[in-house]
Every structure is written in structure tokens, then in C-alpha cells.
N, C-alpha and C positions, 0 to 999 in steps of 0.2 A: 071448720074444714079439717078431714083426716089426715095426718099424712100416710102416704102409700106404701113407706118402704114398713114392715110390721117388728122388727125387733136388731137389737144390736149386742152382740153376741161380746161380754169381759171375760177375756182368756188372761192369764199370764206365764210365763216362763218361772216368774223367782218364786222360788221355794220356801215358805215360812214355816215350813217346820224343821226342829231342831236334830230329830234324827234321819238317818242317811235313810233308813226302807223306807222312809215317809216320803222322802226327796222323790224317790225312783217312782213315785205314783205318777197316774195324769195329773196336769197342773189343773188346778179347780177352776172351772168356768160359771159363770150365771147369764144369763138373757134376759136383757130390759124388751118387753113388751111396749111397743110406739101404736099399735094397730087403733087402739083405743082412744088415743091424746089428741087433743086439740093441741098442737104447737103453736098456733098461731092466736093463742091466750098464752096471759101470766097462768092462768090458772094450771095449762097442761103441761107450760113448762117447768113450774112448782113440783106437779107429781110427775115427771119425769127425771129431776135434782133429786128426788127423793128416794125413787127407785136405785137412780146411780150410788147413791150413799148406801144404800141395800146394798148391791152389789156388790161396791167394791170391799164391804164387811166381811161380804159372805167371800168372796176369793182372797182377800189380803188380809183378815183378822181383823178384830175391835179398835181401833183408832185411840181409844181413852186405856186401851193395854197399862197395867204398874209396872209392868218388868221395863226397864231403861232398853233391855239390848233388845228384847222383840218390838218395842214399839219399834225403835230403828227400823227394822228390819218392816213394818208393816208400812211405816212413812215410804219408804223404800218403793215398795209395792205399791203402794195408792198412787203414788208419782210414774214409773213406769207405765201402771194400766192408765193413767189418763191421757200420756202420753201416747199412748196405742187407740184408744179411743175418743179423746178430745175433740179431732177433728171431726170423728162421726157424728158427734154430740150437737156439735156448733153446726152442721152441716142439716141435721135434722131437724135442728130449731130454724135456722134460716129458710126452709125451703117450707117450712109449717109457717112461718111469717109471709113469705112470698104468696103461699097459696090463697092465705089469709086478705092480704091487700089486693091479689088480683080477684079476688071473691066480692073484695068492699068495692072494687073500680067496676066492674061487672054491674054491680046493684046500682049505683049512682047512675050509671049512662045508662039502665034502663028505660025505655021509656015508660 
């Protein structure tokens, strides 16, 4: 079972990069594509954690960073975006489960 809603949009505000004309850019966004997922498997919720780890690379920077003060600064950021998107996330998986169970209740009372 698909889910309906088709993509979910990682914005964020904080700025990782270190000089000020980089700051004043748009803040980098990416778009997880849902259109395609079975949420209502491990398996689509698998590549949709994995898409999200994409993302939040591509907007907040590398995670395994050597520099001490930009990782900060990228933990930072991966904490904020999840927090902005977290709930879309959990929200997407549940309603791909629900769709999922009312799919399997549907089959069973068949006659």
C-alpha cells in the first residue's frame, strides 16, 4: 500500500557555513520522495531512513566531519532538521502502517 502524501520537504534555517556571504544564501533544502514507498513494510521504511540520512547530509554537511567545531555545528543541524521534520516522518510511517493493516483487515473479511 502507497502512501498518498508524495514527498517531504528538509529545510533549515542554521547556517553551516563558515563565512558570512555563504550565510546570506537560501538555506539548502532536499525533498524525500514517499510516492514510491511501501511504508507499511520494513522494507520501505528502511529506504525511507536512508533517503532521510541523504538529506539531512545534503542540507547540514557530512556527520563523520574531522573538524571538532563544524561537526558541532552539523550535530546542530541534524538535531534541529529532525526536529522540524520528525513528526512528518513518524506521521508518514504510521499512516503507511494503518493503510497497511486496514489492507490486511479488508483481505481477511473477504469472503
Amino acid at each position: 500500500m502507497k502512501l498518498l502524501h508524495s514527498a517531504i520537504t528538509i529545510a533549515t534555517s542554521v547556517c553551516i557555513a563558515t563565512a558570512a556571504p555563504a550565510c546570506a544564501q537560501e538555506a539548502p533544502q532536499r525533498i524525500i520522495h514517499l510516492a514510491d514507498l511501501d511504508l507499511g513494510t520494513a522494507t520501505g521504511v528502511h529506504i525511507l531512513h536512508n533517503r532521510l540520512e541523504g538529506a539531512l547530509t545534503g542540507v547540514c554537511g557530512d556527520p563523520y566531519e574531522r573538524e571538532l567545531s563544524m561537526r558541532h555545528i552539523i550535530d546542530k543541524c541534524r538535531k534541529t532538521v529532525m526536529r522540524q521534520v520528525g513528526p512528518q516522518i513518524a506521521a508518514a510511517i504510521e499512516r503507511g502502517r494503518h493503510l497497511a493493516s486496514t489492507q490486511t483487515t479488508r483481505s481477511l473479511t473477504a469472503p
